[in-house]
VEXSEKOL-334500 format. One record per residue: x negated, y, z of N, C-alpha, C, CB in turn. Coordinates in steps of 0.05 Angstrom, whole numbers, always signed. Glycine has a CB too. Example, Ala and Ser with C-alpha at 12.3 -4.5 7.8 and 13.67 -1.06 7.14 Angstrom:
<r><n_px>-264</n_px><n_py>-114</n_py><n_pz>+156</n_pz><ca_px>-246</ca_px><ca_py>-90</ca_py><ca_pz>+156</ca_pz><c_px>-264</c_px><c_py>-66</c_py><c_pz>+156</c_pz><cb_px>-226</cb_px><cb_py>-89</cb_py><cb_pz>+181</cb_pz></r>
<r><n_px>-257</n_px><n_py>-45</n_py><n_pz>+142</n_pz><ca_px>-273</ca_px><ca_py>-21</ca_py><ca_pz>+143</ca_pz><c_px>-258</c_px><c_py>+1</c_py><c_pz>+157</c_pz><cb_px>-282</cb_px><cb_py>-12</cb_py><cb_pz>+114</cb_pz></r>
# end
This chain:
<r><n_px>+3806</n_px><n_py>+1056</n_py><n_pz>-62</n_pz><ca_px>+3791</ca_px><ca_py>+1071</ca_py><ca_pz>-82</ca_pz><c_px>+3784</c_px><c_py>+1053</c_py><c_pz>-105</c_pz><cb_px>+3766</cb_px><cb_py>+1084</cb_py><cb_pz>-69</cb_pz></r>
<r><n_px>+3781</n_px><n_py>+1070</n_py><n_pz>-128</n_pz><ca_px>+3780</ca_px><ca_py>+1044</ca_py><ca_pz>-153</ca_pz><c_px>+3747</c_px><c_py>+1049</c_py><c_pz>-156</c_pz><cb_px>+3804</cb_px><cb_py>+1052</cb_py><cb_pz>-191</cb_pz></r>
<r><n_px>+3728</n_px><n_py>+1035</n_py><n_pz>-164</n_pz><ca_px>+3702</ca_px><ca_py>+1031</ca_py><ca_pz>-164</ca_pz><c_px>+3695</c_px><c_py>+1013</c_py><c_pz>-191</c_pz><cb_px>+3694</cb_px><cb_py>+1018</cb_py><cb_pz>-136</cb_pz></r>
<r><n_px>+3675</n_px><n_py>+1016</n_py><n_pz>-204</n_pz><ca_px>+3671</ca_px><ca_py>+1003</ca_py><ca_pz>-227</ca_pz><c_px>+3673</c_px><c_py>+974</c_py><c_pz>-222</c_pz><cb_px>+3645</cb_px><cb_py>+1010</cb_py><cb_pz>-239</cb_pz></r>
<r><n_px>+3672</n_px><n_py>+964</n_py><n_pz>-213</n_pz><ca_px>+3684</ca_px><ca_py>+942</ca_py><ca_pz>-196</ca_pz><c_px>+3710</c_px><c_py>+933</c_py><c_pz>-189</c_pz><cb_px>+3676</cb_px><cb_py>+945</cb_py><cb_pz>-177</cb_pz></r>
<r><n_px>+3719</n_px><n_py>+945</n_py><n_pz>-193</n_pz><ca_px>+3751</ca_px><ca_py>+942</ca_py><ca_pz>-190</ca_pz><c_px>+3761</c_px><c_py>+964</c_py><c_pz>-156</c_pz><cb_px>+3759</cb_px><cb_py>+898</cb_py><cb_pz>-185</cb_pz></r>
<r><n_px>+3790</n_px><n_py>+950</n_py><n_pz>-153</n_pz><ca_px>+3794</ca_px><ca_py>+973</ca_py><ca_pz>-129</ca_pz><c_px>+3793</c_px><c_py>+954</c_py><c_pz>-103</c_pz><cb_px>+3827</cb_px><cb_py>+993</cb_py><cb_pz>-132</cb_pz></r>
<r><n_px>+3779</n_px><n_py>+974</n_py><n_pz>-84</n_pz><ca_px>+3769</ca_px><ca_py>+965</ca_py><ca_pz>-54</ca_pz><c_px>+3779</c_px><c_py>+982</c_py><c_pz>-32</c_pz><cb_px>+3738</cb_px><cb_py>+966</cb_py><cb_pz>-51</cb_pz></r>
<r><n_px>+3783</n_px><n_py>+978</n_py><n_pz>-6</n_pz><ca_px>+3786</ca_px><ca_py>+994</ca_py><ca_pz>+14</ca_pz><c_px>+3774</c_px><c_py>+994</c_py><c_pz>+24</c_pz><cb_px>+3799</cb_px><cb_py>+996</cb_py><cb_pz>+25</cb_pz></r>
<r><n_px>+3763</n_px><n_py>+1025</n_py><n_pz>+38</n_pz><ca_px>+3745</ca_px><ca_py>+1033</ca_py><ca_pz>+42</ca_pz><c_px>+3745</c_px><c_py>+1039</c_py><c_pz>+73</c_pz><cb_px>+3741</cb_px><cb_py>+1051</cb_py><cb_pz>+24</cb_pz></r>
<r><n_px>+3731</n_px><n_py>+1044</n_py><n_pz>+92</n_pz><ca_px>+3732</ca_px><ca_py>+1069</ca_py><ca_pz>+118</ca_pz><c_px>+3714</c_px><c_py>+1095</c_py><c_pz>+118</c_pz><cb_px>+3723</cb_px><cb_py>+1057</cb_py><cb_pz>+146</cb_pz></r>
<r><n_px>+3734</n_px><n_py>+1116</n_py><n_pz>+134</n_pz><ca_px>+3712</ca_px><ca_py>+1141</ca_py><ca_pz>+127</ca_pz><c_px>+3703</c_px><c_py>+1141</c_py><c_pz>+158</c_pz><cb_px>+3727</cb_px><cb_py>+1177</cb_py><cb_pz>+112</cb_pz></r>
<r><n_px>+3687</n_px><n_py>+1158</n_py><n_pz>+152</n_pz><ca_px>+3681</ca_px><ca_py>+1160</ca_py><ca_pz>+178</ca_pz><c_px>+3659</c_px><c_py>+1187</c_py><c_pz>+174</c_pz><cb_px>+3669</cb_px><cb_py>+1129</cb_py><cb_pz>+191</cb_pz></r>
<r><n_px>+3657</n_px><n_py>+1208</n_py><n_pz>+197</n_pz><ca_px>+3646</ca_px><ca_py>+1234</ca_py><ca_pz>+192</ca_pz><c_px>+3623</c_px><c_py>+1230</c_py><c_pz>+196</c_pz><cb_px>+3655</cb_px><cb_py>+1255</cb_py><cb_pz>+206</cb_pz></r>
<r><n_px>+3598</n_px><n_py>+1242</n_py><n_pz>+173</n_pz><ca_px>+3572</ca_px><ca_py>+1250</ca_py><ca_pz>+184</ca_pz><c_px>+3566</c_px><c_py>+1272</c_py><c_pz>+180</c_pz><cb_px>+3552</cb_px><cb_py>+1238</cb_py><cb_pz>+178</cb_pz></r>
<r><n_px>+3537</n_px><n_py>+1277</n_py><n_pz>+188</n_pz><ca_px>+3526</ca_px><ca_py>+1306</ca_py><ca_pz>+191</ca_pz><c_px>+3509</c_px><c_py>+1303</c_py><c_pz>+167</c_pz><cb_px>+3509</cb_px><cb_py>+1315</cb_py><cb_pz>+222</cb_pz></r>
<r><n_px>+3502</n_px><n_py>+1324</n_py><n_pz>+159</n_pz><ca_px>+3485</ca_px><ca_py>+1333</ca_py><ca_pz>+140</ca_pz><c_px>+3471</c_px><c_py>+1360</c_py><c_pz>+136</c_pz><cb_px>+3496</cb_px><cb_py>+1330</cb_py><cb_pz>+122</cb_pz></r>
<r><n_px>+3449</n_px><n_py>+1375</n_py><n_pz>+143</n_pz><ca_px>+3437</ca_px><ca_py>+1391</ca_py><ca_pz>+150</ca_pz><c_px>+3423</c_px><c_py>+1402</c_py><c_pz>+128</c_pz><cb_px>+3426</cb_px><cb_py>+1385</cb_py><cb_pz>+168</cb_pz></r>
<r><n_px>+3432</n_px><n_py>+1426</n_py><n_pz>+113</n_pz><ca_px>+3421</ca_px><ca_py>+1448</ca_py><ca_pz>+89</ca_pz><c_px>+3407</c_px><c_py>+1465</c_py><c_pz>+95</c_pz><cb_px>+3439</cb_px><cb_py>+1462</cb_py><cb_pz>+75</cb_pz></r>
<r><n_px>+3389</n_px><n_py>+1470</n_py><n_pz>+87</n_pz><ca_px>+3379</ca_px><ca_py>+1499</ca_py><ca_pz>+96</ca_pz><c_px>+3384</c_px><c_py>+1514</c_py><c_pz>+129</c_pz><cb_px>+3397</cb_px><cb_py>+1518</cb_py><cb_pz>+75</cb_pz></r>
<r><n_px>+3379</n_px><n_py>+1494</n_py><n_pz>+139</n_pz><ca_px>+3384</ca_px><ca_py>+1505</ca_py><ca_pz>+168</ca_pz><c_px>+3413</c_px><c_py>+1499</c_py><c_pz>+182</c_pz><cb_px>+3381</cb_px><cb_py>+1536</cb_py><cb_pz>+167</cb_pz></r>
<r><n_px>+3434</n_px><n_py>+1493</n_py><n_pz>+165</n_pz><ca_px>+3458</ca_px><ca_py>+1492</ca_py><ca_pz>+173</ca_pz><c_px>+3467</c_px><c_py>+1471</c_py><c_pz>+181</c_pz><cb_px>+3471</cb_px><cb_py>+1499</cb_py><cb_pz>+159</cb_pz></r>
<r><n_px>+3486</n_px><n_py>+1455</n_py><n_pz>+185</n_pz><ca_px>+3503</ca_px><ca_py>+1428</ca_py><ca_pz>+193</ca_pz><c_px>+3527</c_px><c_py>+1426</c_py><c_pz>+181</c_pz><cb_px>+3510</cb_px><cb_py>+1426</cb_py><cb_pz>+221</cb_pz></r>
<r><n_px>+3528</n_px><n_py>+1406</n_py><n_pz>+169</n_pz><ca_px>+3559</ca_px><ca_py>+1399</ca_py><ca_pz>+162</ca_pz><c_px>+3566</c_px><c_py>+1377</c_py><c_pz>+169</c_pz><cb_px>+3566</cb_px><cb_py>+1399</cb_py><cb_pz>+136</cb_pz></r>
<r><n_px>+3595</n_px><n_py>+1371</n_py><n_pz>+172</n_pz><ca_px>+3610</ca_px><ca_py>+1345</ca_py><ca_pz>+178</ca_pz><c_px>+3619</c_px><c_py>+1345</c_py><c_pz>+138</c_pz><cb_px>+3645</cb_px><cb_py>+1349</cb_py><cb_pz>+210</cb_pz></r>
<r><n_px>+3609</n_px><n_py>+1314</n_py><n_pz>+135</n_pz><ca_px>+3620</ca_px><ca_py>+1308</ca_py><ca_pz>+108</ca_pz><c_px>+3628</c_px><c_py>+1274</c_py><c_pz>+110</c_pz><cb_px>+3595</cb_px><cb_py>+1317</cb_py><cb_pz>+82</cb_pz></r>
<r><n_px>+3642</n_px><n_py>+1276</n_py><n_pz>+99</n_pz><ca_px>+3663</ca_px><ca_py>+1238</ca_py><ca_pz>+93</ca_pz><c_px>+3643</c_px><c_py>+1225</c_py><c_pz>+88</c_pz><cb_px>+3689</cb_px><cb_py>+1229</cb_py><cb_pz>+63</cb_pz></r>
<r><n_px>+3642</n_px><n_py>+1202</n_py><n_pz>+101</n_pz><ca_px>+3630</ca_px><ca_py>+1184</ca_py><ca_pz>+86</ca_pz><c_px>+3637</c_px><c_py>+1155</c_py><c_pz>+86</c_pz><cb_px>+3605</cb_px><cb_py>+1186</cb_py><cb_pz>+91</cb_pz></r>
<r><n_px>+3647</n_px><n_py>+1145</n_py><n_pz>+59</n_pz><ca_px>+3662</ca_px><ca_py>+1119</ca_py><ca_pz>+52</ca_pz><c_px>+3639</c_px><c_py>+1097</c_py><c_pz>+60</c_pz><cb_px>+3672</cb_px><cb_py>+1117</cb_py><cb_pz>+17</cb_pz></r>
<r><n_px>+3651</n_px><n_py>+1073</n_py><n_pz>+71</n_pz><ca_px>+3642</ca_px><ca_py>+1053</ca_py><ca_pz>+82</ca_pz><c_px>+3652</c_px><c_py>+1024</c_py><c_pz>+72</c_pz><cb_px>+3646</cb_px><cb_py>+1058</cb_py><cb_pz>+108</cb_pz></r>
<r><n_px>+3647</n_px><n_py>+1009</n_py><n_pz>+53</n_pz><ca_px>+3676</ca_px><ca_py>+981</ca_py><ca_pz>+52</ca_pz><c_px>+3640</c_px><c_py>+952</c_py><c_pz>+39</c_pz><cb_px>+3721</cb_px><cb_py>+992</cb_py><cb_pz>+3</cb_pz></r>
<r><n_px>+3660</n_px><n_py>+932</n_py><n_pz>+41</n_pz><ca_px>+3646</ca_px><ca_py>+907</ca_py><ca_pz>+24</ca_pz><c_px>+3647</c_px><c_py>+915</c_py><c_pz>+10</c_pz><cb_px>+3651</cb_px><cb_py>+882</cb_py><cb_pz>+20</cb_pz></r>
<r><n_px>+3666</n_px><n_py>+929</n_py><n_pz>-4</n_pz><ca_px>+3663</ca_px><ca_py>+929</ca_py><ca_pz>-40</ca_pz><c_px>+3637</c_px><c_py>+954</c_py><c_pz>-54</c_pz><cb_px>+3700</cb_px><cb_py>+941</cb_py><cb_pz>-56</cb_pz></r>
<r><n_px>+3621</n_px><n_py>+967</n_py><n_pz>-32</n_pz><ca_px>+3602</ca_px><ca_py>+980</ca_py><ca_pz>-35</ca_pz><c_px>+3571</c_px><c_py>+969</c_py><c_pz>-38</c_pz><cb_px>+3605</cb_px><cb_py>+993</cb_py><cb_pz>-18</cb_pz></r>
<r><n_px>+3553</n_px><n_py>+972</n_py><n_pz>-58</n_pz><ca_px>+3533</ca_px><ca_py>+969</ca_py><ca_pz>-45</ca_pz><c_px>+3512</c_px><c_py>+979</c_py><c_pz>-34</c_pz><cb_px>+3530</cb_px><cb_py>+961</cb_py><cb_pz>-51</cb_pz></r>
<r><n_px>+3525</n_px><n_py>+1019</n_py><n_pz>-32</n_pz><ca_px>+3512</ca_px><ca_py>+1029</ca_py><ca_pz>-20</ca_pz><c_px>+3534</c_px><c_py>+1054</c_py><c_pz>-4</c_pz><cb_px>+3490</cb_px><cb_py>+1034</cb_py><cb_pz>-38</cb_pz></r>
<r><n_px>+3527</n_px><n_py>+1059</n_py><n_pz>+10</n_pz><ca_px>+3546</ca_px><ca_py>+1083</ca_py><ca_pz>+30</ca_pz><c_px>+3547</c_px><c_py>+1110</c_py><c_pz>+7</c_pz><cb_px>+3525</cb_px><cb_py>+1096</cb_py><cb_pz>+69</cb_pz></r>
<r><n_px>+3570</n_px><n_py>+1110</n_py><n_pz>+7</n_pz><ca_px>+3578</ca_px><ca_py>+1139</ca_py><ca_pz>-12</ca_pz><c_px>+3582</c_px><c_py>+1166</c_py><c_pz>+9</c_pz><cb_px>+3613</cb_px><cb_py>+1135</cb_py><cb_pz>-32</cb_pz></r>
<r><n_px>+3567</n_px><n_py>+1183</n_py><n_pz>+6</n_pz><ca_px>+3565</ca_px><ca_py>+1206</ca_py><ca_pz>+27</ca_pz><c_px>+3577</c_px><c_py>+1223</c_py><c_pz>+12</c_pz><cb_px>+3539</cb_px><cb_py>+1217</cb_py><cb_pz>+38</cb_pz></r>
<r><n_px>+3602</n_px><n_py>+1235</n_py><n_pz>+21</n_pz><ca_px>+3608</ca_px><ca_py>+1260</ca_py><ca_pz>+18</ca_pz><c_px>+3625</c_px><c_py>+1263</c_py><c_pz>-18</c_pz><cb_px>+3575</cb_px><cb_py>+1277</cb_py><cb_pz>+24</cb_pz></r>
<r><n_px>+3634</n_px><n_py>+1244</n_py><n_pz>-20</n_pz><ca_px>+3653</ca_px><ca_py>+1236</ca_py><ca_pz>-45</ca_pz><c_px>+3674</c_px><c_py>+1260</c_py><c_pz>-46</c_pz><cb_px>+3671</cb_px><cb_py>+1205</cb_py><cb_pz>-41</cb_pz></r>
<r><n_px>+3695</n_px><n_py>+1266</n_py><n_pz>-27</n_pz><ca_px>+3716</ca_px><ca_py>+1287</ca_py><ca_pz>-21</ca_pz><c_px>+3698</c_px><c_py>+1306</c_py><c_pz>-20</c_pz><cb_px>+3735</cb_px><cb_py>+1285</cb_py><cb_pz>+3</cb_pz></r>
<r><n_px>+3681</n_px><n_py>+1311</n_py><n_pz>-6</n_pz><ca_px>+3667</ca_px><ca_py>+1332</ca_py><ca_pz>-2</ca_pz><c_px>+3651</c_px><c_py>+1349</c_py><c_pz>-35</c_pz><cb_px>+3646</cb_px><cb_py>+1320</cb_py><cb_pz>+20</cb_pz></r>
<r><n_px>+3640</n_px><n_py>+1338</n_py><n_pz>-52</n_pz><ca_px>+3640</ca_px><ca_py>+1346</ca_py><ca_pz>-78</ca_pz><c_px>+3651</c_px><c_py>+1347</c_py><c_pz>-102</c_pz><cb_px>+3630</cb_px><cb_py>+1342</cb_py><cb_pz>-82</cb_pz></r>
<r><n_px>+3680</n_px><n_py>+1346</n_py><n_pz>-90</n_pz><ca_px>+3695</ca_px><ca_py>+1350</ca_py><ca_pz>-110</ca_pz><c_px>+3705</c_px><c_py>+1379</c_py><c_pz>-107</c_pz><cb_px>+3715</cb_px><cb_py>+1330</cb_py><cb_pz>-111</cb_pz></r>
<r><n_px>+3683</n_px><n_py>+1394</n_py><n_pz>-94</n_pz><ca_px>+3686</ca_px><ca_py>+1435</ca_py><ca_pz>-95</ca_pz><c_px>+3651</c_px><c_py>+1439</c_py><c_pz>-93</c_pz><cb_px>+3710</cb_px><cb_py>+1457</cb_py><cb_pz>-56</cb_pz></r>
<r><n_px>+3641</n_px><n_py>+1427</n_py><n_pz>-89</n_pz><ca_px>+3618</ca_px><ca_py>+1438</ca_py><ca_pz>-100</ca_pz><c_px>+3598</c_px><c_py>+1414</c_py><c_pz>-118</c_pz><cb_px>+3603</cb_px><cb_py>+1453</cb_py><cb_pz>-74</cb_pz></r>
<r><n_px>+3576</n_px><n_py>+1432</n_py><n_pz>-130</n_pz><ca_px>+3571</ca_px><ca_py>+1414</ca_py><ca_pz>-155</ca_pz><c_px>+3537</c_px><c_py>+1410</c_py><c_pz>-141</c_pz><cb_px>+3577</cb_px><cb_py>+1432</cb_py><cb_pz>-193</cb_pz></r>
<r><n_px>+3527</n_px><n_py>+1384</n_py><n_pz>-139</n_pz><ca_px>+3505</ca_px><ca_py>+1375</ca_py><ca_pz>-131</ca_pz><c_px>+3491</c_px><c_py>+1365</c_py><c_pz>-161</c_pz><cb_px>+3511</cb_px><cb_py>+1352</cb_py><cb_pz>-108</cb_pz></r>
<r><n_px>+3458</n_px><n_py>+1373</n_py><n_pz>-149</n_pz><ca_px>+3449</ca_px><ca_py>+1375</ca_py><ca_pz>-179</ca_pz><c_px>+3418</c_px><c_py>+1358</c_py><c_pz>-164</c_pz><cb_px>+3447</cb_px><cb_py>+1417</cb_py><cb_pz>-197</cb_pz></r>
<r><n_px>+3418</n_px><n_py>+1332</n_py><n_pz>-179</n_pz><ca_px>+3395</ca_px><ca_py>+1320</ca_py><ca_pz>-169</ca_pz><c_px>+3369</c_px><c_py>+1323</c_py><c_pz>-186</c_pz><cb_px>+3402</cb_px><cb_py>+1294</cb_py><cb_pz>-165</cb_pz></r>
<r><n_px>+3341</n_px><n_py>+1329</n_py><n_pz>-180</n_pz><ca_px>+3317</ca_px><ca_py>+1325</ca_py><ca_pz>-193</ca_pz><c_px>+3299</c_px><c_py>+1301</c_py><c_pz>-174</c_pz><cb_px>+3301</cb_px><cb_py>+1357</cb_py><cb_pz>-196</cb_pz></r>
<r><n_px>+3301</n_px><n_py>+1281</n_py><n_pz>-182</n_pz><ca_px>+3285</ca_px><ca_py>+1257</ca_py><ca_pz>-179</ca_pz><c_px>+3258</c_px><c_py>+1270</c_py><c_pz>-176</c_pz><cb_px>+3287</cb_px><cb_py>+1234</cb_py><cb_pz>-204</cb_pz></r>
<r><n_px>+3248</n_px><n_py>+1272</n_py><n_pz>-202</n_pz><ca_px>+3217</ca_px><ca_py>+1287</ca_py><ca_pz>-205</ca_pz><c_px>+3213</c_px><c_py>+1297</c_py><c_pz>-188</c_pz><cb_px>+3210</cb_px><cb_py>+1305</cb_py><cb_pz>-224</cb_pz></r>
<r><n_px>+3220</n_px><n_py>+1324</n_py><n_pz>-185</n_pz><ca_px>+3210</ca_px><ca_py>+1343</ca_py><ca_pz>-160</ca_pz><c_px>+3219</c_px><c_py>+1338</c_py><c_pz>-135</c_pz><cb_px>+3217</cb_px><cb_py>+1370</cb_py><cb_pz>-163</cb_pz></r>
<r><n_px>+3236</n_px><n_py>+1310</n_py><n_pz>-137</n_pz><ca_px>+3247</ca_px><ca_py>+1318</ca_py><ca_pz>-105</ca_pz><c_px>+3263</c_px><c_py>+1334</c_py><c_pz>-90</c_pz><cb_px>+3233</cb_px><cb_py>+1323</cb_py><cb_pz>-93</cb_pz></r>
<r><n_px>+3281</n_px><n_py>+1344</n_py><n_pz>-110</n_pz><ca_px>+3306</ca_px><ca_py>+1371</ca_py><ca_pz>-101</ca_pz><c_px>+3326</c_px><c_py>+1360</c_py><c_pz>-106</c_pz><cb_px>+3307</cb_px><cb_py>+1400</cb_py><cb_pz>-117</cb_pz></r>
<r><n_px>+3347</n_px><n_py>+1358</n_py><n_pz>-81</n_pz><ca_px>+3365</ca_px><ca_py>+1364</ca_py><ca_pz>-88</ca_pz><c_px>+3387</c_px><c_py>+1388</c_py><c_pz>-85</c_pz><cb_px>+3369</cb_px><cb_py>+1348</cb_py><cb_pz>-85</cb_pz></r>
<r><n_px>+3402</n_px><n_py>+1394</n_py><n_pz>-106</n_pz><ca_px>+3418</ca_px><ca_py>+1437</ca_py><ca_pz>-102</ca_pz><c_px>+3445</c_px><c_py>+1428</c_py><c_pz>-94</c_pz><cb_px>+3424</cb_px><cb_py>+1465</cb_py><cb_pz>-142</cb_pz></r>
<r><n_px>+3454</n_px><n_py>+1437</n_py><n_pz>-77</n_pz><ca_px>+3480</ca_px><ca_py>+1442</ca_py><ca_pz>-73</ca_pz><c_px>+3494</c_px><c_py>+1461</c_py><c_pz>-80</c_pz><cb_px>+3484</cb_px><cb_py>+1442</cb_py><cb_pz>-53</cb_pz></r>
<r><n_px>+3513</n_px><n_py>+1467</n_py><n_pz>-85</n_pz><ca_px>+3524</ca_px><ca_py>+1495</ca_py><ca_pz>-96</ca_pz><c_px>+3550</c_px><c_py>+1496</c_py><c_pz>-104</c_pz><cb_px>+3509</cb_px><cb_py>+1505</cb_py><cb_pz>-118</cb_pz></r>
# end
C-alpha cells in the first residue's frame, strides 16, 4: 500500500466493530510502516464516515 511515506506492506487481519447494536467484521491493516492501525480502509470505500471531534460522534452511512 502506498502511504505518505512511501509504499509499505501491510497485514490484514479481521475485526469487529459494533454500531448501533449491530456487529461487523471490517479489515484492518497492520505493518512497521504504520504508526497507527488503519481500521476498516476497504471497508469505506462504500460508505462515507463523518467524524465530529467536538461532540464526540462518529456517522457511518
Amino acid at each position: 500500500m502506498e502511504t505518505a511515506r512511501g509504499n509499505f506492506r501491510f497485514s490484514i487481519y479481521a475485526g469487529k466493530i459494533k454500531l448501533d447494536g449491530s456487529e461487523y467484521d471490517i479489515p484492518v491493516h497492520v505493518g512497521q510502516g504504520l504508526s497507527e492501525v488503519l481500521l476498516g480502509r476497504q471497508w469505506l470505500t462504500t460508505r462515507r464516515l463523518v467524524v465530529d471531534m467536538p461532540q464526540r460522534l462518529l456517522t457511518l452511512g
